[in-house]
TORLO-726803 format. One record per residue (C-alpha): residue in one letter; x, y, z. Coordinates in steps of 0.5 Angstrom, whole numbers, always signed. Layout:
<rs>
<A, <X, Y, Z>> ...
</rs>
This chain:
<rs>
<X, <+266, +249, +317>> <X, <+271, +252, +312>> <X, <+271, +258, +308>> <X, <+265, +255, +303>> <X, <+261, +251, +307>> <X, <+259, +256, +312>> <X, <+252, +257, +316>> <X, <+249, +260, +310>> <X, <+251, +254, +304>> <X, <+249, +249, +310>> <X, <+243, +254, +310>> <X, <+242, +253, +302>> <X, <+244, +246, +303>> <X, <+238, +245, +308>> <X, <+233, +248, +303>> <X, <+234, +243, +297>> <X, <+234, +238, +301>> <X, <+228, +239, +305>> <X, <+222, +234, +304>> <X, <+214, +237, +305>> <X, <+209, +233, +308>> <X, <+204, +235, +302>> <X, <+209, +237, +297>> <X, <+206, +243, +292>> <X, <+206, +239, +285>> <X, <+210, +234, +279>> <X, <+216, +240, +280>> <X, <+217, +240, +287>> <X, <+221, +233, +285>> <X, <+226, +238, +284>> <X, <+228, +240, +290>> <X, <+229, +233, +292>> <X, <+232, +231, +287>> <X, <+237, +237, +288>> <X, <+241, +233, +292>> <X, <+242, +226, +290>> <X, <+248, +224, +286>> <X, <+249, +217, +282>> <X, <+254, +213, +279>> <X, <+259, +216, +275>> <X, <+256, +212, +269>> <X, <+249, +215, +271>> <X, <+252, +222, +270>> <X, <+253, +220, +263>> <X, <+246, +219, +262>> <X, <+247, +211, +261>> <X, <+244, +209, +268>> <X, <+239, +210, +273>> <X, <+237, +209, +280>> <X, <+230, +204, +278>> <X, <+224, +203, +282>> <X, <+219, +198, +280>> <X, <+213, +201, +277>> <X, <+206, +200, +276>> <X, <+203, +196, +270>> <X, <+205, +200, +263>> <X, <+199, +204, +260>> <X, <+198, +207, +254>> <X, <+200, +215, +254>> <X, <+198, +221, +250>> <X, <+204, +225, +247>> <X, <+200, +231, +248>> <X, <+200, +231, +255>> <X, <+207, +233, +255>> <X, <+207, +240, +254>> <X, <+201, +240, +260>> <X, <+206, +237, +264>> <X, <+212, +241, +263>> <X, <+208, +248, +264>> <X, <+205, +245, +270>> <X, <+213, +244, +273>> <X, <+215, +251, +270>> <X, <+209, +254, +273>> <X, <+211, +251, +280>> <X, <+218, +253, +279>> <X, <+216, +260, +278>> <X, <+213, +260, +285>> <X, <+217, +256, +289>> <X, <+223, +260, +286>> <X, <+220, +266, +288>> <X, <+223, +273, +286>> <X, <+228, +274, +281>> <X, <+231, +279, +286>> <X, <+231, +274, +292>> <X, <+231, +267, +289>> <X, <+236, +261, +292>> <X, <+234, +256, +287>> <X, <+234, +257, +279>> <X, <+234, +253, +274>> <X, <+234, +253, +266>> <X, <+230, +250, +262>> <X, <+225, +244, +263>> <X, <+223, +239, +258>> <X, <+218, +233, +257>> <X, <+218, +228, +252>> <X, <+213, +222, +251>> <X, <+216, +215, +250>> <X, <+211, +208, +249>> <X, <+210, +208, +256>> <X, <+212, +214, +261>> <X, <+214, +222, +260>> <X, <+221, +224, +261>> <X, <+223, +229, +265>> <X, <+229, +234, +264>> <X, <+230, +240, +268>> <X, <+236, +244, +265>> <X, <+241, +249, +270>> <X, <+240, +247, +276>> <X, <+244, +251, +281>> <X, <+243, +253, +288>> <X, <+245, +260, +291>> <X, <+244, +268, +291>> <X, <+245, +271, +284>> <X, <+252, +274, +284>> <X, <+254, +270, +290>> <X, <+258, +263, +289>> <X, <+253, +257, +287>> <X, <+253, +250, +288>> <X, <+252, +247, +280>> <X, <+248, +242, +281>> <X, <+247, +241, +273>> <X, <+241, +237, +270>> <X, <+236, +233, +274>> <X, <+232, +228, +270>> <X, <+226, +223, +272>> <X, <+220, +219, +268>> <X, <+214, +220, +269>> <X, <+210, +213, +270>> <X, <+201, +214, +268>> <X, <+198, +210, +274>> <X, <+191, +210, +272>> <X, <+187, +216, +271>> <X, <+190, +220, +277>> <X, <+198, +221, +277>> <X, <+204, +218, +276>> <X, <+209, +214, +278>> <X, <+216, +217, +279>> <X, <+222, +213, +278>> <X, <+229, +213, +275>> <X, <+233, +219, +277>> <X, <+238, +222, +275>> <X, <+244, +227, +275>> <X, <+252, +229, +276>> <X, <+256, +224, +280>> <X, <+259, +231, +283>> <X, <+256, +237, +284>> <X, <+261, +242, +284>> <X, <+261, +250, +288>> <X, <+263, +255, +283>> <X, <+265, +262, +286>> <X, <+263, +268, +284>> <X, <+269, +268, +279>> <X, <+267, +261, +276>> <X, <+273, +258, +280>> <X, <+272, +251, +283>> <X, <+272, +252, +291>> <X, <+269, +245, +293>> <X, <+264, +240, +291>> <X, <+259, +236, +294>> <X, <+258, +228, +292>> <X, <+252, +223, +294>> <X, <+249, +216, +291>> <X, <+243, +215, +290>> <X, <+241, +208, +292>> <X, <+232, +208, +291>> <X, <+228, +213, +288>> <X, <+221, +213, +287>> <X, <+214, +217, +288>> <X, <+207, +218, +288>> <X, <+203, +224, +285>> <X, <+196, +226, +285>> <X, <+193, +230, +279>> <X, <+186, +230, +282>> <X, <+190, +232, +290>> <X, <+196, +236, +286>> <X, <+201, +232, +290>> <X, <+206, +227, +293>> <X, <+202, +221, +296>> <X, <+209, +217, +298>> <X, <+216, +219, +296>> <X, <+222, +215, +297>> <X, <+229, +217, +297>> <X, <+235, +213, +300>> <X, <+242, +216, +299>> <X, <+248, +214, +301>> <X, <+256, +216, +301>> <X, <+255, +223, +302>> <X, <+261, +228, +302>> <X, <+261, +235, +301>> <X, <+269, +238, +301>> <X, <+272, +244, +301>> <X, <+279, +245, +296>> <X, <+283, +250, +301>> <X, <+287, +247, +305>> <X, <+284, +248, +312>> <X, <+276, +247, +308>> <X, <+272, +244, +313>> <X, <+269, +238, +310>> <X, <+262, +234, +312>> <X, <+261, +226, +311>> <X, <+255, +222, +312>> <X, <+254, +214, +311>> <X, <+247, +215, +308>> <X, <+241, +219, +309>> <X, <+233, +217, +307>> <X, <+227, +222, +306>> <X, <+220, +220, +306>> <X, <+213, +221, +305>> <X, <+206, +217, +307>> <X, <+199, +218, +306>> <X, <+194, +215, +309>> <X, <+186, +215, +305>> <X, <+182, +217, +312>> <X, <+175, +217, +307>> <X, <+171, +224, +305>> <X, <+177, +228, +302>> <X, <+181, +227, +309>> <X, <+188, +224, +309>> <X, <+193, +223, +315>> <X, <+200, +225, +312>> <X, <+208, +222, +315>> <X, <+215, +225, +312>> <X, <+221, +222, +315>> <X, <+228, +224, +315>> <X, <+234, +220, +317>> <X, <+242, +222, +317>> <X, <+247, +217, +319>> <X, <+254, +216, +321>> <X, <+255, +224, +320>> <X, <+262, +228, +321>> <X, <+263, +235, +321>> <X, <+270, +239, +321>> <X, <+272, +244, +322>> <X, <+278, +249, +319>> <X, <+281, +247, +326>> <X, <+283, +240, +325>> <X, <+276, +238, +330>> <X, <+270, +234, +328>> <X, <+263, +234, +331>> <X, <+260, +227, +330>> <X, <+253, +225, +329>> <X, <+252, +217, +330>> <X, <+245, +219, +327>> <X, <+239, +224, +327>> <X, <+232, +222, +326>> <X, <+226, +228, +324>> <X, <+219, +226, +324>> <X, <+212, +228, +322>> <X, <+205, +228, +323>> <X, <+199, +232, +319>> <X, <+192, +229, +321>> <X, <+186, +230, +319>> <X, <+189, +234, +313>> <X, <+183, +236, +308>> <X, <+188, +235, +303>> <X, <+186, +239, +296>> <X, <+184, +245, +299>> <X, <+190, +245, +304>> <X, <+194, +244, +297>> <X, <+190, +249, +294>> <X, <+190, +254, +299>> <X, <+198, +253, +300>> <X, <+199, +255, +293>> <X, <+196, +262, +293>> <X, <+199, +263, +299>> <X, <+207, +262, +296>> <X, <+203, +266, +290>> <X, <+201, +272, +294>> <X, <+208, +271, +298>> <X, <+213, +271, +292>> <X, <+209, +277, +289>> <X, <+208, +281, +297>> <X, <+217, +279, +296>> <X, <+218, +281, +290>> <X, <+214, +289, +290>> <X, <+218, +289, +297>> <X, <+224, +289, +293>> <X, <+222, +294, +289>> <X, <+220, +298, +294>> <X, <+226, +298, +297>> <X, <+230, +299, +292>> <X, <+227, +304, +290>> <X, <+229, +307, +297>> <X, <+236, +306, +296>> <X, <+236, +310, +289>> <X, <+232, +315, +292>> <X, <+237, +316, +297>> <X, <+243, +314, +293>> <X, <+240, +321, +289>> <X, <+240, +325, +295>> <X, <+232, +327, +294>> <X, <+230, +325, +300>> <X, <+228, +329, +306>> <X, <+232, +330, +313>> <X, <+226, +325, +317>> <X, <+227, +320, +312>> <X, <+233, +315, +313>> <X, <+230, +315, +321>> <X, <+223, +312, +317>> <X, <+220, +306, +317>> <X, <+223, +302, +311>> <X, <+217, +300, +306>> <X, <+214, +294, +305>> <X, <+212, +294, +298>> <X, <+206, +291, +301>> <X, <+199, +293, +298>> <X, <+192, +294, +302>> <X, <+189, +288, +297>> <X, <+195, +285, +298>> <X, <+195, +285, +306>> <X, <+187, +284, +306>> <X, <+188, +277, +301>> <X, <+193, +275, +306>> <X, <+189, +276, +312>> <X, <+183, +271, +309>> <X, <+187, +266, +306>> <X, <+190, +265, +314>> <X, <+183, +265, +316>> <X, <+182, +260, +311>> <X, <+187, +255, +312>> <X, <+184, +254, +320>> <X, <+180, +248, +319>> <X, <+184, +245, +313>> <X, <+189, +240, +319>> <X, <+186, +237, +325>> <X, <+194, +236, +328>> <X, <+201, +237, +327>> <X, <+207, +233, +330>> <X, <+215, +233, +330>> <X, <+219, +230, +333>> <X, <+226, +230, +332>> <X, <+231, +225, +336>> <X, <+239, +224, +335>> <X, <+244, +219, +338>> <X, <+251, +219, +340>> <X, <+253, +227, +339>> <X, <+259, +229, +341>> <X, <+265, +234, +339>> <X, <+273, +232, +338>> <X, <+278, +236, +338>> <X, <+285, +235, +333>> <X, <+288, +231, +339>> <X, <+283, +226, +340>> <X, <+280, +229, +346>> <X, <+272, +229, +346>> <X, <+270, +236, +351>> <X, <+263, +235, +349>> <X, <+259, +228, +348>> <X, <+251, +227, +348>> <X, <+249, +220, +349>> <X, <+241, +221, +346>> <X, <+237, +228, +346>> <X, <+230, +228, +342>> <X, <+225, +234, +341>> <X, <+218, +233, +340>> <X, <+212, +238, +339>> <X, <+204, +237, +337>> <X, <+199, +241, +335>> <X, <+192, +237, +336>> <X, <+185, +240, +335>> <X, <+188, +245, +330>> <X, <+180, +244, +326>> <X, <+177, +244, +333>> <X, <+174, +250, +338>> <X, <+178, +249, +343>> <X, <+186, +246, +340>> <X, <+193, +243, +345>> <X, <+200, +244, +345>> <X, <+205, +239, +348>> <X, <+213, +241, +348>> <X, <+217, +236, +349>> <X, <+225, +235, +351>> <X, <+230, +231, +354>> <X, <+237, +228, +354>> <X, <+241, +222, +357>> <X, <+249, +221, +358>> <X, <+251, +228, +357>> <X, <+259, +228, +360>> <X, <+262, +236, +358>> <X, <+270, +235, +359>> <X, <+271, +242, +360>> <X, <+279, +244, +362>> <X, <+277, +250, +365>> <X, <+272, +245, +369>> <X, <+276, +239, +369>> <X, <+279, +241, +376>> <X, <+273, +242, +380>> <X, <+270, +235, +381>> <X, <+263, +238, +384>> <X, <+262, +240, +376>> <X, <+262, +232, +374>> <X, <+258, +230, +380>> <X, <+253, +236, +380>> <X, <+252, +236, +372>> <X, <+245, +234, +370>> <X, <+247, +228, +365>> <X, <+239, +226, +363>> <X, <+233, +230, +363>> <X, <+226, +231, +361>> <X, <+221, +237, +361>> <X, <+214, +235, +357>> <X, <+209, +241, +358>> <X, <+202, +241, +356>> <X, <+198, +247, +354>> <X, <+191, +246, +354>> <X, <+184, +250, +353>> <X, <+187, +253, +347>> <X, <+182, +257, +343>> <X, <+184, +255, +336>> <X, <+179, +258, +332>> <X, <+178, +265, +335>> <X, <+185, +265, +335>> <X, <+186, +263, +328>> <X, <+180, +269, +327>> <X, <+185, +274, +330>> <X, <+190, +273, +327>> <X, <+187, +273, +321>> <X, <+182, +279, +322>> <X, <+188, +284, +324>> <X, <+194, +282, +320>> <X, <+193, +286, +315>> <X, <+193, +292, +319>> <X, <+199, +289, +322>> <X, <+203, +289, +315>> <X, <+201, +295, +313>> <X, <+207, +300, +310>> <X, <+205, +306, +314>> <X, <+208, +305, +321>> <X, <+202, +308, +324>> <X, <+197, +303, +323>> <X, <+201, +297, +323>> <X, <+203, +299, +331>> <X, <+196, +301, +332>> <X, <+193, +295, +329>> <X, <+199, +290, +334>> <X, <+196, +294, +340>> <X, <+189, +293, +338>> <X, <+191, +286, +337>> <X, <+194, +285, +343>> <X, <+187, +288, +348>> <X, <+183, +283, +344>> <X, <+188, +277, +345>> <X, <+187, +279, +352>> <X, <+180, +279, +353>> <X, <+180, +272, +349>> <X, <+184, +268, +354>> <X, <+181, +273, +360>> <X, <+174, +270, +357>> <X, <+178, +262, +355>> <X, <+183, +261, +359>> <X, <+189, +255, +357>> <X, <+191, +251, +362>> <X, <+199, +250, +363>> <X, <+201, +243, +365>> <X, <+208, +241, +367>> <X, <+208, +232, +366>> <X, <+213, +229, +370>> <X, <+219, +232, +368>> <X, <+227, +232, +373>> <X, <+233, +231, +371>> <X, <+238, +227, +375>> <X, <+246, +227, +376>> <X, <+251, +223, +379>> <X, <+248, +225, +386>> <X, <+242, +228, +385>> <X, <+235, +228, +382>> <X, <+230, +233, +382>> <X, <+223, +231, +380>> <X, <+218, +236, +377>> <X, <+211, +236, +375>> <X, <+205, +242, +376>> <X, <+199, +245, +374>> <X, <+198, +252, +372>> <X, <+192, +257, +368>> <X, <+195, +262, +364>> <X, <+191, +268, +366>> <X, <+194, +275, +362>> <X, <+191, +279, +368>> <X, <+196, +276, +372>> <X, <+203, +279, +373>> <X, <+207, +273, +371>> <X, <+202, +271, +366>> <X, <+201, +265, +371>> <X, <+197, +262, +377>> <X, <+198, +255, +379>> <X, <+204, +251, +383>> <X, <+209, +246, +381>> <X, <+211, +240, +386>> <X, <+218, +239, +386>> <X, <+222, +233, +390>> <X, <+229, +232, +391>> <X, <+234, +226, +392>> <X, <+240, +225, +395>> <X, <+240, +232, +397>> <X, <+245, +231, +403>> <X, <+251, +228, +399>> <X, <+251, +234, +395>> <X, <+251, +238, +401>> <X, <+257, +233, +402>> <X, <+261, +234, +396>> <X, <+260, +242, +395>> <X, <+262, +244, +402>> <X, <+268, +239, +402>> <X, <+270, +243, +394>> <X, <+268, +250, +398>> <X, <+276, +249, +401>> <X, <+279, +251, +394>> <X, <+273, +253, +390>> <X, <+269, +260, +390>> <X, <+264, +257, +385>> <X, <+263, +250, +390>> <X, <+262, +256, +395>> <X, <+256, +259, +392>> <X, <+253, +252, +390>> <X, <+254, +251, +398>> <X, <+249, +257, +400>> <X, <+244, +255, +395>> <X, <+243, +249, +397>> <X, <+243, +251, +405>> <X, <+237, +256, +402>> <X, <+234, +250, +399>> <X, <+235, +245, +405>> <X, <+232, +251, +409>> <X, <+225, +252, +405>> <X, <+224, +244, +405>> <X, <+220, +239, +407>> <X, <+223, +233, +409>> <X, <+219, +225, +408>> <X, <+222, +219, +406>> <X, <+222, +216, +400>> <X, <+220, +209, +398>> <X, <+226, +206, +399>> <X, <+227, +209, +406>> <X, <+232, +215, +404>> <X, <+230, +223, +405>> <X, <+226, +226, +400>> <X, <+227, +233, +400>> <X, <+219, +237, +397>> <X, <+218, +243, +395>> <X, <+212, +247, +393>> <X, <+212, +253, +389>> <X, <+206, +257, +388>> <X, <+205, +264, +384>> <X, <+199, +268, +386>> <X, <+196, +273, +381>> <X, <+200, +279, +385>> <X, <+207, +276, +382>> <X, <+210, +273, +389>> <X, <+212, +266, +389>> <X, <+212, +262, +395>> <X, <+215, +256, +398>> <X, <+212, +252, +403>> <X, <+208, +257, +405>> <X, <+215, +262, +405>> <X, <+215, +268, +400>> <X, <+221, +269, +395>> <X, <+219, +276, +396>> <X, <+226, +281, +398>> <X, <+230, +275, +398>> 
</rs>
């Protein structure tokens, strides 16, 4: 969409606004306040989005220099290297009024050095004491418009939002946000050329929740919710999104040490990024000056990563297994379509939604459930528009769930950790004796624990035809598909199909070849009659250890 606004500065845009569910410390506050915008008033520093806050409590001026190490701390490593960094920022200052710390955060830019930026300016918010343990955050404030500068310094778009609510609560004992509110709304990015591609949404919330579970274990949400949003493109079209809603879930979180362990891990991986750099760099020089061997340039580039380095990150990966008992995401939009310059709609998509859970993550044994479906899905294709089967065939609604169960979690967690320093390492050697070293173990682990594999009802349903699915299946390695098991599958309206294709087949190669599927699939069948007295057309499909599949007793084999 546009020469600015490409996939890598949605990229960058996605990075500022993304929200975490165990938020690492008081300067992750800027990665959301990135991306709000307040009234032209605001800019000038004469307004802010207020929250009401807790009791006003005496501070100590002294704390504010400790706060504003503790935010540039963070923002050392959130940043990351110098050489690789997206976001920036300048200076940061803290000041101590009668009741709460004004924080400023000076520079803020987003985007690789050398390469155009989005300028976001400086971002402003106060810190409330609340008690003994945290503070209240509240009273954001920042440019009205956020311009992208070039690399030459010439302004090629900008992106606008309102902030509508803003507040937050931080633990100093946890070092994290327990709640976070954000609303915004009116956002607009623009693109100066005149053939730019331009986004619009009518608003969007982020949040965060906590739940206290008792001896040190919190359950976690963070929600995030786009509305009324329009994309276009350089041709004139535009996608439109009614609205997207992402969703998560962490359980039986043990939060201190989850934050603590998490802050070494984005340590060692700023410092593992920053000596990767080097090492390549390095490389380049040397190959710039020719003092290089001939076997070189075919080498495997170097890492940069040290042994201790390597061995640090195995244990912290061991580490962090236990620190969660669940994971879960769920992400569910509404009303998705694209329209071209002439107002004709190719594609449009009633509801679509993805979810996936990880549960027993703390447990011997751990489950993963993956979920999809969609509904009113039409596709007005001109290359398809003269073929009526297509409509009628065309799988308007579905739903796939899969369950996997019997997952190991803890020896899992125990291989990964145990092997991953030699899977690092820079000398090819070890790392691709290490992968296979790895992958005899985790067979002999599932061969030993075998996960089962369940396929809940799922189908999918078009105009004249509906497939239902469900099965059961154990993950064996030793197999030569990796499964053994069976899925049960029942097809309504199989008939009128046949119908409709062999009518189309007059005119229509493609129809013609649908007929012969169907007639192999009508072959195979075992017909019974529905609850409601129509034929149902059933098919079981087996996979044995050897690899053959079968169904209804006929082996695929050869056909």
């Amino acid at each position: 969409m546009g020469r600015w606004w490409n996939s890598d500065r949605a990229a960058t845009f996605g990075l500022v606004c993304k929200g975490s569910l165990a938020a690492g410390s008081v300067a992750a506050m800027l990665l959301l306040a990135a991306c709000g915008d307040k009234e032209d008033e605001q800019a000038s520093g004469s307004g802010n989005a207020t929250e009401t806050a807790a009791p006003a409590a005496a501070i100590d001026p002294a704390q504010a220099p400790i706060i504003q190490k503790a935010i540039e701390d963070y923002l050392q490593v959130a940043e990351g290297p110098a050489e690789q960094r997206i976001l920036h920022h300048g200076a940061v200052k803290v000041t101590a009024g009668s009741d709460a710390f004004d924080v400023s955060i000076e520079g803020v830019r987003v985007g690789p050095d050398g390469e155009g930026n989005l300028d976001v300016g400086t971002i402003g918010y106060r810190l409330t004491p609340k008690g003994t343990d945290g503070y209240i955050a509240s009273n954001l404030t920042h440019a009205g418009s956020m311009p992208f500068k070039e690399k030459d310094g010439k302004e090629s778009g900008a992106l606008t939002f309102t902030t509508k609510a803003f507040s937050g609560e931080w633990s100093s004992s946890l070092q994290t946000f327990l709640a976070l509110d954000w609303q915004a709304a009116d956002l607009v990015a623009k693109d100066n050329a005149p053939d730019g591609g331009n986004f619009s949404a009518k608003g969007l919330t982020a949040k965060i929740a906590s739940t206290d579970k008792g001896s040190g274990l919190f359950d976690q949400t963070g929600a995030f919710e786009l509305t009324d949003f329009v994309g276009k493109d350089t041709t004139g079209g535009s996608f439109t999104l009614a609205k997207l809603d992402l969703s998560g879930l962490m359980t039986a979180i043990k939060l201190k040490e989850y934050v603590a362990k998490t802050r070494e891990m984005q340590t060692l991986m700023g410092e593992i990024a920053d000596a990767t750099a080097k090492a390549e760099a390095a490389a380049a020089a040397a190959s710039a000056s020719g003092n290089t061997t001939p076997t070189e340039p075919t080498a495997e580039p170097a890492t940069g990563i040290s042994d201790a380095q390597a061995a640090k990150l195995g244990t912290l990966i061991k580490d962090m297994s236990g620190l969660i008992g669940g994971v879960k995401y769920d992400v569910a939009f509404s009303e998705a379509g694209f329209k071209n310059k002439d107002g004709s709609e190719p594609f449009h998509l009633g509801q679509g939604a993805f979810n996936i859970a990880f549960d027993g993550l703390d447990k011997e044994k751990a489950a993963v459930n993956l979920g999809l479906s969609h509904d009113k899905l039409v596709i007005n294709d001109p290359d398809l528009a003269g073929d009526p089967l297509f409509a009628k065939l065309l799988p308007a609604s579905g739903k796939l769930d899969l369950n996997l169960t019997e997952v190991p979690s803890k020896e899992l967690w125990q291989l990964v950790g145990d092997n991953f320093p030699n899977l690092v390492t820079a000398d090819p050697a070890r790392s691709d004796a290490a992968a296979g070293v790895m992958f005899i173990a985790l067979q002999q682990l599932l061969q030993k624990a075998p996960m089962k594999l369940a396929v809940a009802p799922s189908g999918l349903t078009s105009e004249v035809m509906k497939l239902d699915a469900t099965g059961n299946f154990d993950v064996k390695p030793e197999a030569t598909l990796g499964v053994i098991g069976a899925l049960d599958i029942a097809l309504y309206g199989l008939d009128e199909a046949m119908k409709l294709a062999n009518e189309a087949a007059q005119s229509s190669p493609n129809a013609a070849q649908i007929v012969g599927g169907l007639a192999m699939i009508q072959s195979m069948a075992k017909r019974e009659a529905g609850s409601d007295g129509k034929p149902v057309d059933k098919l079981k499909l087996e996979v044995d250890a050897a690899g053959d599949a079968k169904v209804n007793g006929m082996s695929l084999s050869g056909m």
